[in-house]
N, C-alpha and C positions, 0 to 999 in steps of 0.2 A: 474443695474436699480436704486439703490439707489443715483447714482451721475446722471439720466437722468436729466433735465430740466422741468420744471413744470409752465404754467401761470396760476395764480390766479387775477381775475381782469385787471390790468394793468401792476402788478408788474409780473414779470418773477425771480423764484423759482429755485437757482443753483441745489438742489438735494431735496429729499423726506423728509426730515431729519426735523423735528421742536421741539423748544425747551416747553416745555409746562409750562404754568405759573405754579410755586409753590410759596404757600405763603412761606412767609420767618418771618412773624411777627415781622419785626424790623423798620416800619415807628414808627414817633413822629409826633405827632397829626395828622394823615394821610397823613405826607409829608415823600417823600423817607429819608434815613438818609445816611451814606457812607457806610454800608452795601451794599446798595442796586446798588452804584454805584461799587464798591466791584465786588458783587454779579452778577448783569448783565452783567459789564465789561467784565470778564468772558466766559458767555453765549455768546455775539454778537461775540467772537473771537474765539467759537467753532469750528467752518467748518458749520456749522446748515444753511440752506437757510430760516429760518425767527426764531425771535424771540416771544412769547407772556408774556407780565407784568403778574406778578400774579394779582388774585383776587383783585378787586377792588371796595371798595364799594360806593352806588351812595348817598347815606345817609348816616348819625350817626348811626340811629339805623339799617340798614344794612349789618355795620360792622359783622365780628364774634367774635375779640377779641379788645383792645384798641390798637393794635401795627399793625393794618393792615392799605394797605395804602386805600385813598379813593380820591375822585376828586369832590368834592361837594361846593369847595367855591374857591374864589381868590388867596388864598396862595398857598394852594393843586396846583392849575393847574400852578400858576408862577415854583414851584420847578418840577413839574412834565415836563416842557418844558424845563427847565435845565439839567434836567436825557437824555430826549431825545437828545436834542440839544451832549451831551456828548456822546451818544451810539455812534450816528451818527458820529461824528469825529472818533471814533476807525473803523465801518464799514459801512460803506451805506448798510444796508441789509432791510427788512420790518418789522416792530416793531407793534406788535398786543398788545392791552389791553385788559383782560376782564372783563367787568362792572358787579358785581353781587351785589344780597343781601342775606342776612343769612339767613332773616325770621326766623325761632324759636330756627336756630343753633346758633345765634346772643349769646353775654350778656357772652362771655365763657371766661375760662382761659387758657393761652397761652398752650398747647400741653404739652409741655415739664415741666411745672409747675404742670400740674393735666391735664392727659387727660380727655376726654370728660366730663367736668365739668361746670358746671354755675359758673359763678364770683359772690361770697357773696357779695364783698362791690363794692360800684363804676358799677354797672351793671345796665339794663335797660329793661322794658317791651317788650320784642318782639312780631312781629305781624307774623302772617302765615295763610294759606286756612282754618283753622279750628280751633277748641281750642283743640287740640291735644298735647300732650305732645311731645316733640321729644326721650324722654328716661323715666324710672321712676321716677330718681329724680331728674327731669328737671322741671323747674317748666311750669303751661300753659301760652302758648301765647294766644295774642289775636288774634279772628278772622276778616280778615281785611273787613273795608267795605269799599263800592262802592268809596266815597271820596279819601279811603286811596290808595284804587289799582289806581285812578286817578293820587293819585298822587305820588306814585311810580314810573309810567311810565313816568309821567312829570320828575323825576328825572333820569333815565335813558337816557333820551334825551339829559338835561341837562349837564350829564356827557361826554356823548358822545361829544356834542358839545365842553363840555372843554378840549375834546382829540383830537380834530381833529385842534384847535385852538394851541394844544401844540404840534402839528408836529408828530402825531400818524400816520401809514399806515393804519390801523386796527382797527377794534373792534371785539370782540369776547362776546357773550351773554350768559355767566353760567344758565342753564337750567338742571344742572344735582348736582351731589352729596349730594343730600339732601339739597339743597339751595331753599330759595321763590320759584323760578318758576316750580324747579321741586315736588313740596309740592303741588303745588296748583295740578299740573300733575298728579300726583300720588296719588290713591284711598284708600292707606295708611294714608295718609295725609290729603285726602279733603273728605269731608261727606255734603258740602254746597249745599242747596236746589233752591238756586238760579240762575241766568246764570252764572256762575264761576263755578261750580259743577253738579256734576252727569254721564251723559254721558262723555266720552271722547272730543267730537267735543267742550264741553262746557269750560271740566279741562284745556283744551291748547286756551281757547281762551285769558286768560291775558295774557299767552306768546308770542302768536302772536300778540299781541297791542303794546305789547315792541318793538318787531320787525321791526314791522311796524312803529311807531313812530324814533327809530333810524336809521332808512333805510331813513329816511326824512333828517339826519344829512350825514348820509356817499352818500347819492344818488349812481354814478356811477363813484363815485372818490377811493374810502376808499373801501377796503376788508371788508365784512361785513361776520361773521361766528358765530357757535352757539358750546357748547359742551352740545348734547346730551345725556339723560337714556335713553339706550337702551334697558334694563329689570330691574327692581326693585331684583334679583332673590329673588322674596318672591310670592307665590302661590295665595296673595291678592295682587299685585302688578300690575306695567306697563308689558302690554305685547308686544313682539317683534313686532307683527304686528300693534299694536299703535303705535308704536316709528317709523316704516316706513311711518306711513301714515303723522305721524306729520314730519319727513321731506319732506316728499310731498309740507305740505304746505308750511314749509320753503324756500323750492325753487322756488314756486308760488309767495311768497314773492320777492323773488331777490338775498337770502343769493349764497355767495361765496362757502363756505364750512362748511363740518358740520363733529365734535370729537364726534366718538360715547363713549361712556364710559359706565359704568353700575352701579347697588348698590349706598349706601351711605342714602338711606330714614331712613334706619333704621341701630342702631350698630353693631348688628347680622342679617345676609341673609347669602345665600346659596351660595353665589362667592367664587369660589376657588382662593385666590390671586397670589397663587404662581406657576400655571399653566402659561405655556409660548405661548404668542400672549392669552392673555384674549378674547380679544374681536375682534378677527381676524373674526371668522365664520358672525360675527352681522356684518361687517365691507362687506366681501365678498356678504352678502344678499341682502344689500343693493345696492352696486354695482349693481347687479342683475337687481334690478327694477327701480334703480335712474341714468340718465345718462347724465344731463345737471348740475348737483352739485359734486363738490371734496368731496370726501369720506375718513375722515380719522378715525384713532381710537388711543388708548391709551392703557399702561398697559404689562409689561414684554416683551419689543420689543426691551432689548440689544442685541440681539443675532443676528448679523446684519447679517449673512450669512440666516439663516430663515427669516430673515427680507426681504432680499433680492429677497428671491424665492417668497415670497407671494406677491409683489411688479410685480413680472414676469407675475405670474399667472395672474393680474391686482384682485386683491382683495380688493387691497385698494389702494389709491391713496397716502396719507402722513401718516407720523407714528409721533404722537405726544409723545415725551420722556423728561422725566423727572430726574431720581432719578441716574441713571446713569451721567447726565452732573454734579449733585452733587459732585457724587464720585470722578470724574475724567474728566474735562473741555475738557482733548482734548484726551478724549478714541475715536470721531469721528475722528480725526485726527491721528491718528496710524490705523485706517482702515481704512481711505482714502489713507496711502502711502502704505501700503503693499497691497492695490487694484490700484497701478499703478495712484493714485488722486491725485498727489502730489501739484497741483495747488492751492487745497482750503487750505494748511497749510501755514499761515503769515510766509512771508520773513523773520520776526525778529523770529521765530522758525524752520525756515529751517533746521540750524546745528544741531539741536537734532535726525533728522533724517535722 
């Protein structure tokens, strides 16, 4: 099942397999660097039937650290059509971007430097649904107004349109991991009295303006997709049957497909990470009720033989994996030949197996 065939949009999908954007925190001034050519190179020559760019910010202040890449101005998207242009000679496969902002996770130090840290020097006022801290010794953001969420989504358009200009299949709309959109979502996050806040139908209404705004940019050309919170696991948090209702409207919208994922509002919740298929059960529920949208999820899904039954069962439709193509570029490719898949491993790698 994992090497069946899959259309999303226009493009046709060799197997279930997707690679999931991870930042990499090695742009310079939010243009790729050869990391990332590096890096990607890589990815597109996995066996994976589509690729997605990591996180991408649509503004400066957007960003989460100074090393991520971003599409916000003419340089950004001349080098960003270079990176493409470049995937694309190694594989003609479909190459997704996701456009996101930090909102109050913004202003940070690179991971690897100090995790979950604010950057002392050289950092920047963040904006988010509320003046919520995102940690204790985080400082507050601001809460954004009417203006600002205007024009946020104007930049999101923006970016979109400088990816579809730089030869993108894709866009994908980060709505999860404790980023903007899922801050404004999530009741953790937003306390505002206004129509941005309160009810649910209200918290998801700037995410669906995004949407709706870039869906003006991809029409019915470009893969349009989202990755989803599908529970906060926090007792004040998104509940599962919010999260299906707002793919509801995602797909009332027009979206292609939707990455369930979970957590990330807060640094401690109740996610067990190292449980295998996370978010398989959220992924199957869905299925359930939703049957004109791709259902994918994320989250401990190397285990391709389990990968594979839950794919049978139709649970889910794509497995978006990450941390593994890290490890090892072409661990999809030693399960595709010892599954008799000997087609998707490049010629110039044949002899190794």
């Amino acid at each position: 099942m994992i090497f069946k065939n899959l259309k999303i949009q226009k493009e046709k999908l060799s197997n279930r397999i997707v690679v999931s954007p991870m930042c990499q925190y090695a742009a310079l001034d939010g243009v790729p660097s050869p990391w990332h050519y590096k890096h990607l190179g890589s990815m597109i020559s996995s066996g994976a039937s589509m690729i997605i760019i990591e996180s991408t910010a649509i503004n400066k202040t957007g960003r989460i650290t100074t090393k991520d890449l971003c599409l916000y101005n003419a340089r950004q998207f001349y080098e960003m059509k270079k990176l493409i242009k470049y995937l694309k000679s190694i594989k003609n496969i479909p190459i997704i971007i996701q456009l996101s902002h930090a909102g109050k996770k913004g202003s940070s130090m690179i991971p690897w430097k100090k995790s979950n840290s604010p950057l002392k020097r050289n950092g920047w006022r963040t904006v988010s649904a509320s003046r919520i801290k995102k940690d204790k010794h985080w400082p507050y953001p601001r809460a954004a107004n009417k203006n600002q969420i205007m024009k946020i989504i104007d930049d999101f358009k923006k970016s979109a349109l400088f990816a579809k200009k730089a030869g993108i299949d894709g866009i994908e709309i980060h709505m999860a991991h404790g980023y903007l959109l899922h801050q404004f979502i999530s009741p953790v996050s937003n306390n505002r009295q206004d129509s941005y806040g309160g009810c649910f139908e209200k918290r998801i209404k700037f995410p669906l303006e995004v949407i709706r705004n870039v869906k003006k940019i991809t029409k019915s050309n470009l893969i349009l997709g989202a990755r989803v919170t599908a529970t906060d696991h926090l007792s004040s948090g998104i509940r599962f049957r919010e999260s299906l209702n707002l793919i509801k409207q995602l797909e009332i919208e027009g979206l292609n497909y939707v990455c369930l994922s979970s957590g990330g509002i807060k640094t401690k919740t109740k996610l067990n990470p190292n449980k295998k298929g996370i978010r398989i059960n959220f992924a199957k529920k869905a299925k359930k009720e939703i049957k004109n949208l791709i259902i994918g999820t994320t989250g401990n899904l190397s285990d391709l033989k389990y990968l594979n039954k839950t794919l049978e069962k139709k649970y889910l439709d794509l497995a978006f994996i990450g941390r593994p193509f890290l490890k090892n570029p072409n661990w999809l490719l030693n399960y595709a030949y010892n599954s008799g898949q000997i087609k998707i491993i490049p010629k110039q790698y044949s002899r190794a197996f």
